[in-house]
N, C-alpha and C positions, 0 to 999 in steps of 0.2 A: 198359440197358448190358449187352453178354455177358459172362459170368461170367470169360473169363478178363483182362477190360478191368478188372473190378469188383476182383478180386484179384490181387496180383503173385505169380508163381511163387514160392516157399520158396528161401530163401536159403540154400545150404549152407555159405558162408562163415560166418553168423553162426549159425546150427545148430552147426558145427565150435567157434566160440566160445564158446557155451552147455554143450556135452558137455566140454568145456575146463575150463571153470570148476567144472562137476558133479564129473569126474573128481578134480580138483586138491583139491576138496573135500572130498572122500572118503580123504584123505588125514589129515583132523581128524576126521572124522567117517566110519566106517568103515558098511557094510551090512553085515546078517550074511546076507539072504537077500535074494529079486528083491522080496517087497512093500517092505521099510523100504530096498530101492536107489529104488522108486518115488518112496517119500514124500522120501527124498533129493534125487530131478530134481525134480518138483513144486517143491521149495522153491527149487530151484538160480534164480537170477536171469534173466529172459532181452529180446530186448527186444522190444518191443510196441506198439514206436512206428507202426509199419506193420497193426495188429491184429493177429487174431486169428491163426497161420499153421498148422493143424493139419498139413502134410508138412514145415514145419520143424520143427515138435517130434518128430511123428515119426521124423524122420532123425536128431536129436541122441538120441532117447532110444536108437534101436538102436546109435549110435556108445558111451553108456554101458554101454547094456546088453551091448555087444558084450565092450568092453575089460573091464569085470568080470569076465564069466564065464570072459573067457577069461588074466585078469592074468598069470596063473603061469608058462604059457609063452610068451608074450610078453616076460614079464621076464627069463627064462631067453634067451631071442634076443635081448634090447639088451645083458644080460652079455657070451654070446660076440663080439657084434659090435663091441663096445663097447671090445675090446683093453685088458685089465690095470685095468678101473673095477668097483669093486663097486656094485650096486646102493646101497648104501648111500653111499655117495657122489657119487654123481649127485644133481645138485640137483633136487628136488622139480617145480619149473617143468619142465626139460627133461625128466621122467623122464615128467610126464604127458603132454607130446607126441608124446616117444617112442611111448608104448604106444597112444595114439591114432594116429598116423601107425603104425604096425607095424598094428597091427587093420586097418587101410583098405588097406593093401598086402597082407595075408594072406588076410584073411576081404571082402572086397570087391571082386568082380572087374568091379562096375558102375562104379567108379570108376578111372579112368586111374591109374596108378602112379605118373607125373608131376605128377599132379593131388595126390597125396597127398604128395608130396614137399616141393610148392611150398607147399602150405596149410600144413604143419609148421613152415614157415620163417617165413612170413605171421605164424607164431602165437608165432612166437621173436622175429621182431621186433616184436611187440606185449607179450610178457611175460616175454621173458628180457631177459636185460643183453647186453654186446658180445660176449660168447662165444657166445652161446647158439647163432646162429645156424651157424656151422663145426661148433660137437660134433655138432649135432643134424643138421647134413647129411652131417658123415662116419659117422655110424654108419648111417645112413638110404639112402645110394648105397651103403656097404660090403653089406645089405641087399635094395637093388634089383638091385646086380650079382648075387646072387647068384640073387634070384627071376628073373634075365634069363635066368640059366647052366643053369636048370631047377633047380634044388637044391631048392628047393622046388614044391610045387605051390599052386596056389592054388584049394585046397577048401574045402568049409562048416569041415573040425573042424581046429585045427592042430597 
């Protein structure tokens, strides 16, 4: 059988729910550097009903690795956007989608902008309540409007 009969492509949808749950995690359990962010994913749960998938792990571990390193300013861009919310009041669930959907809009140019927008929601309506899904698309379009308007560029550093 050819190898790619034998294997089904990597799923980024459940890659995206894995780096989800990592991220969200990380929220109890903080890294201080990239090895113990490693032992963090490693431990993070993923599925494997399908075996083995080494480009979906891959794609979930650079969506964590991404949003870490890059937390700070990201955080700083769902504040502005975010109109009159403090980080600290954003609930936990949307705040990690947030910064995962902001990463894949930012630092992601292989990914459709729409593609990240829609996966944000997918992921709000799998683990937010009935809000989740409007906060997280108005700050998220306020965002893509503005990466449309050129306001940003979408380079490797943000």
């Amino acid at each position: 059988m050819p190898e790619s009969e034998e294997k089904k492509p990597a799923s980024r949808r459940k890659a995206r729910k894995q780096a989800f749950e990592c991220l969200y995690g990380l929220i109890f359990e903080s890294a201080v550097d990239e090895r113990s962010l490693l032992r963090v994913f490693r431990h993070c749960p993923h599925d494997v009903a399908e075996g083995d998938d080494p480009a979906g792990q891959q794609f979930a571990w650079e969506l964590v690795l991404g949003v870490w390193q890059n937390q700070t300013d990201i955080d700083a861009l769902v504040v502005r956007f975010s109109k009159n919310w403090k980080l600290a009041r954003i609930a936990k669930v949307e705040l990690t989608i947030l910064r995962l959907a902001v990463y894949e809009i930012l630092k992601r140019p292989d990914i459709p902008l729409r593609v990240s927008l829609n996966e944000a929601i997918e992921l709000a309506k799998r683990y937010g309540d009935e809000n989740s899904r409007n906060f997280i698309n108005g700050i998220l379009d306020a965002i893509a409007k503005a990466v449309d308007s050129g306001e940003f560029e979408i380079q490797k550093d943000l």
